[in-house]
N, C-alpha and C positions, 0 to 999 in steps of 0.2 A: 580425582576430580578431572574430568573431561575440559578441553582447550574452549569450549562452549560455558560452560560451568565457571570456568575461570573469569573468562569477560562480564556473565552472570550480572556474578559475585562484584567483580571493580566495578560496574555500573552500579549499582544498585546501594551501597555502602557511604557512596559520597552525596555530601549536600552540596545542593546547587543553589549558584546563584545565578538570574538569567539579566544579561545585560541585552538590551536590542535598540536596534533601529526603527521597529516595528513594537508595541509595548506588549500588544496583543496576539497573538499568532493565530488565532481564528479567524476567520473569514465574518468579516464584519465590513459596514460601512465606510470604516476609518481606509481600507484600503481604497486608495484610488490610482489611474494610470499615474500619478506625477507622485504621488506619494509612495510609489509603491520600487520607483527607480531609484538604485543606489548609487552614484557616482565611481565606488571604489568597484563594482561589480562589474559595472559600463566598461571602466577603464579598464580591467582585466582581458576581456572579451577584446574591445579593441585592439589591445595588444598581441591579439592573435589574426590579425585580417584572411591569413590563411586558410583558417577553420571558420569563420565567423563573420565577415563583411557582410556575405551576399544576406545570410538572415538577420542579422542585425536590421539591412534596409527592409526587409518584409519580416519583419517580427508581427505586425499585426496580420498582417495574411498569416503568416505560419502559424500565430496565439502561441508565442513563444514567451512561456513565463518559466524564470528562477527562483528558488529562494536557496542561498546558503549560508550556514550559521556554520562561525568561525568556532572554534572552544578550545580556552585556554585552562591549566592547571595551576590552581596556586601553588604556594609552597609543603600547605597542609593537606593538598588533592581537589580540593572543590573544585567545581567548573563551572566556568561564566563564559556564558553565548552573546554573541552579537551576529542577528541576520542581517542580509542584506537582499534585496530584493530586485526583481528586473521584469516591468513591465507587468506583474502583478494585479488584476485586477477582477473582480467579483463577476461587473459584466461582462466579462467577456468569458464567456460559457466554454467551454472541453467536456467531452464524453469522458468519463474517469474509467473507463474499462475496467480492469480486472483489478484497480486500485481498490474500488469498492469490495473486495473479499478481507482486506484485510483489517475493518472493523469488524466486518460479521466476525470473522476466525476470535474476536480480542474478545467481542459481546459473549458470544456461545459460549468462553468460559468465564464471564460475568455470570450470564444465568443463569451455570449450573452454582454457582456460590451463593446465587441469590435463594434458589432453589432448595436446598441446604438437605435435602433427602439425604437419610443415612444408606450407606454401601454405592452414592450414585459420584459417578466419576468421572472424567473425559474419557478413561479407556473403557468407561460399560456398553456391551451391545446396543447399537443403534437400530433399530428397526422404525421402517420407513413406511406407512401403507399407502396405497394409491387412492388417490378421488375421482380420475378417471384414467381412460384411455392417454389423456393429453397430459395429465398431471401422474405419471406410473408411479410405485412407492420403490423402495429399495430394500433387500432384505440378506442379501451377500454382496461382500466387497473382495471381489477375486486380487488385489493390491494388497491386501492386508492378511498376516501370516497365517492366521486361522480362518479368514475367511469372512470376519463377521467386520461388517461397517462401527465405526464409536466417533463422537466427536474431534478425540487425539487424532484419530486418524483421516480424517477430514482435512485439517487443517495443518497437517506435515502436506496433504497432496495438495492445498490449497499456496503453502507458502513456498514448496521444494519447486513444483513444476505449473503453479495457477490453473489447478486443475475446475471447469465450470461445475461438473455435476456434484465435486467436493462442496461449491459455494452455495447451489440453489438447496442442497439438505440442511445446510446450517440455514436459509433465508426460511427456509420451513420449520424448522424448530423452533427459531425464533420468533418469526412473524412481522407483516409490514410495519405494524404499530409498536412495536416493543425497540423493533431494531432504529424507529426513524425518533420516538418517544425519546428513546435512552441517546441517542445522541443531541439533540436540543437541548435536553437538560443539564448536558455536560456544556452549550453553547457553542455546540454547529447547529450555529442557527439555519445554515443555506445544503445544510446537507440535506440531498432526497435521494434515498435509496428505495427501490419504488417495484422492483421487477427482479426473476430470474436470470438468468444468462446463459446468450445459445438456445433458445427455448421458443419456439409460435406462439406465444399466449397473448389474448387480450388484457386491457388493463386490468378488469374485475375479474379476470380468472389470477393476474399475479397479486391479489387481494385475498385471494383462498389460500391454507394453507394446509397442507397434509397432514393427518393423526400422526403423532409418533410416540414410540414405546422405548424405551428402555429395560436392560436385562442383565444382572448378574451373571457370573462364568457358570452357577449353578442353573441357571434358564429362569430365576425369579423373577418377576417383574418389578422393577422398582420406582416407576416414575411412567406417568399415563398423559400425552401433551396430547389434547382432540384435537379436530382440524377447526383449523378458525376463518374467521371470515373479516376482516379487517375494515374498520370505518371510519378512519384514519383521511382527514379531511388536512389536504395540504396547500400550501399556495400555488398558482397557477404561474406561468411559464409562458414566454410568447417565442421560445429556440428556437429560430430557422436559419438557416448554416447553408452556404455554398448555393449551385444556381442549380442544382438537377440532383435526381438519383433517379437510380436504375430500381422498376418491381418486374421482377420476374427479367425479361430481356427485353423489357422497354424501357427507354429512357424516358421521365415525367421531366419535363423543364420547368421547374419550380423548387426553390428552397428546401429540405430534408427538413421535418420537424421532430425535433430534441425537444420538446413541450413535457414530454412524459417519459422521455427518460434520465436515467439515472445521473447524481451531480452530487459531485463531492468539489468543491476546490479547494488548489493546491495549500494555500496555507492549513488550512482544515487537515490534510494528509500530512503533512510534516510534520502538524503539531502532535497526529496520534502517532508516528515514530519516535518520535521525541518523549511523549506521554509512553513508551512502551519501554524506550532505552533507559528513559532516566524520570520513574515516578515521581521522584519530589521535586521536577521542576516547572510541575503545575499545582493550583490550589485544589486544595481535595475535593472540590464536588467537581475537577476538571478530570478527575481521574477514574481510569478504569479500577471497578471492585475485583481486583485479584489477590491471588496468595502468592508468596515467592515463590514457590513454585512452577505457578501459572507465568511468570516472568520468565524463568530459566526455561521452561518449556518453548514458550513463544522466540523466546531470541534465537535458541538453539537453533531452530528451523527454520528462521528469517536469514540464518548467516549459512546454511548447511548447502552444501553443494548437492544437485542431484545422484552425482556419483557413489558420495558419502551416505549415501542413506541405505539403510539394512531393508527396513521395514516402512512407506512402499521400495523396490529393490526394480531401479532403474536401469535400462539397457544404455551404455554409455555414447552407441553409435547414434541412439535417438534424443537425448539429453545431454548434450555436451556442459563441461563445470559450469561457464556462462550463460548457461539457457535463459534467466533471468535478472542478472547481473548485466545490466547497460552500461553504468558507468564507468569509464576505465578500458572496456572491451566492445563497444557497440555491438554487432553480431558477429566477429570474430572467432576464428576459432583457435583458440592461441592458448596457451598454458596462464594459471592465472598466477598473482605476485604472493609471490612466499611470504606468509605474515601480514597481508594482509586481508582482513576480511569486510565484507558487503551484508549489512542488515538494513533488508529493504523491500519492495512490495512495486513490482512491475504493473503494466497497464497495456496494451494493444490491439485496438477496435478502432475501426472508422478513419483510418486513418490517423488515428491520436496515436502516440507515443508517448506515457509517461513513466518515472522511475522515482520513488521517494525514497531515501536510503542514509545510513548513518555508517560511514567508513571509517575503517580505525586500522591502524599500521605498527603493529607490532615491534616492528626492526626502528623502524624512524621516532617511535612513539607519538605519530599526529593523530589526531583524529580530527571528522567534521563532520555537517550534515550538508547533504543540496539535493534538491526533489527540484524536477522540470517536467514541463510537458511540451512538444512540438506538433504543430500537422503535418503530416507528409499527405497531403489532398490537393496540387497547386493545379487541378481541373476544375475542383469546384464540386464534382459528382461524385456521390455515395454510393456503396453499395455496389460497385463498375470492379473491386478489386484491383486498380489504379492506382495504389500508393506507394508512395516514396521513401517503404522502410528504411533499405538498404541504401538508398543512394543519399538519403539526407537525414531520416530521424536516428538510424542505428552509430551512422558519423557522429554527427551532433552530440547523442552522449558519450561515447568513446572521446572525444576533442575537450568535451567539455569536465567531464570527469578525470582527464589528463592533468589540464592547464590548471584545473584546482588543486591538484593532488599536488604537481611540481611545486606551486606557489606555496604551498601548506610548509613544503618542505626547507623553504626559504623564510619564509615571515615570521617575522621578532614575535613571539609568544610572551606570555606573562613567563616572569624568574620560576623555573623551578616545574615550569611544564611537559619536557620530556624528560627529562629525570625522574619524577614522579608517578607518571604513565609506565615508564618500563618499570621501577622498581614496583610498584602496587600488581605486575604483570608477573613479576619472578613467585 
């Protein structure tokens, strides 16, 4: 049993119990800006004016939102969360970047379970056909050891290194309505996942969706998905963000509108890491329809370093181990902590910086979750290439993913919670 396999298995084995500050961790009403701030969160951060002062005073210009859930071990193993939250709030909108792949990746093997074809699998030939010129299909995936594209494979390039063209063939498969349908019903109510990524299209062309086929190792065909055309009637959006953006190499002085595009919030993202780490700590129509399998699959690849991977087989000088790992490392290029591993689902577009991730520490036996988003945009203008990864969003996680960790390593746990962590490890 692989060190992937092993965490698996200790996740997945213990009942939970969820204690919070927050009853609900979906993105509802109940969130508001004063509801949403934690005192013991504040006070942390404060305690670090080093890292922290200057955005603390422009948290709302940056749309600097926390959530971190402590988890303690009983005596018998179970784990009880208690999040705490900072600044939190529904309106106030973030571009969720490449956050958004990481339900596609979790739905795409919902579907095919739903789908329930015999011989049809994540590893079966994925073939892709085109609808036009603007919309190509895919029919080899030169990544992948034989050559041929499959949903597994997808979703290793989707969670190893957030690869876009991995996400818009799963958003194809899927389709607008099935992917935005099945998350509502689970109550992400305010999730809209709406469009491709990386991609010119207009609204009603990311509304179309490409034929896709499926194929045994013997070339059978097993599963025939047409192209759809999606009628998928959502709420409207009034998103205007910042005081300019750049089309083409002109500056428009006017607001950027985020109307139509895509919108997941943060708690809504935490709660599906949280939903992926530890099933039974949501009620079952809040969960995803997987097999264990589809669990140990998914974690392995949310925690696997670029380097580590066989199969796609990444160049180390172009993928260093923290390519998507923010917390702890911001963009850093440093060796990462022995025994400690990061399952988690990055973000970065428009200036947004996000990271939703569940950390667990081997040597220390702590674990915890904390998902944040930052802007680095303190121009105002979109689209100009002007942002403040490095100088402020990639800090920010690094500092803040620090000052948790230390603290973790400090703070009274329930009796019996590192001791039961490493033995349930051995």
């Amino acid at each position: 049993m692989n060190r992937y396999m092993k965490i698996s298995f200790f996740i997945t084995i213990i009942p939970v119990i969820m204690l919070s500050t927050h009853c609900s961790p979906l993105g509802n009403k109940a969130i508001t800006s004063q509801a949403a701030r934690s005192n013991k969160l504040v006070s942390l951060l404060e305690s670090h004016p080093q890292y922290f002062d200057s955005l603390l005073r422009s948290k709302k210009d940056r749309n600097i939102q926390i959530i971190y859930t402590q988890i303690d071990r009983t005596s018998t193993g179970s784990a009880q969360f208690i999040d705490y939250y900072f600044n939190v709030a529904n309106d106030q909108y973030f571009y969720p970047a490449s956050t958004v792949k990481f339900p596609i990746a979790v739905l795409a093997l919902q579907r095919l379970r739903e789908l329930n074809v015999a011989g049809l699998d994540m590893n079966s030939t994925m073939l892709t056909d085109a609808i036009d010129e603007e919309m190509p299909g895919a029919s080899v995936d030169s990544t992948a050891s034989e050559g041929k594209p499959s949903i597994a494979h997808y979703i290793k390039k989707i969670l190893l290194v957030s690869d876009n063209d991995a996400f818009n063939r799963l958003y194809e498969f899927l389709g607008q309505e099935y992917i935005n349908d099945q998350l509502h019903r689970m109550g992400y109510k305010e999730a809209q996942i709406l469009h491709r990524l990386s991609v010119s299209l207009t609204e009603q062309q990311h509304r179309h969706t490409n034929p896709v086929k499926f194929y045994d190792s013997t070339g059978k065909l097993l599963y025939e998905k047409p192209a759809q055309v999606s009628g998928m009637v959502y709420s409207l959006r009034n998103t205007k963000l910042g005081t300019g953006f750049m089309r083409g190499n002109v500056l428009v002085n006017e607001p950027f509108d985020f109307s139509k595009k895509n919108r997941l919030p943060l708690p809504d993202l935490h709660h599906m890491i949280r939903s992926v780490m530890f099933p039974d700590d949501v009620p079952p129509g809040q969960r995803f329809k997987l097999s264990e399998s589809d669990y140990v699959f998914l974690r392995q690849y949310m925690s696997m370093l670029p380097g580590e991977s066989k199969s796609p087989l990444y160049n180390a000088s172009g993928y260093r181990d923290n390519y998507v790992k923010y917390f702890m490392y911001g963009n850093d290029s440093v060796s990462m902590r022995k025994g400690l591993r990061t399952f988690n689902k990055t973000g970065t577009a428009y200036g947004f910086l996000l990271d939703a991730s569940y950390i667990i520490d081997h040597d220390s036996g702590i674990e915890f979750m904390v998902s944040a988003v930052i802007s680095c945009n303190s121009d105002g203008i979109y689209n100009d290439d002007k942002y403040e990864y490095d100088s402020v969003g990639y800090p920010f996680f690094k500092h803040l993913g620090q000052v948790i960790y230390e603290y973790e390593l400090t703070r009274k746990k329930a009796r019996g919670n590192r001791q039961e962590a490493r033995g349930k490890r051995q």
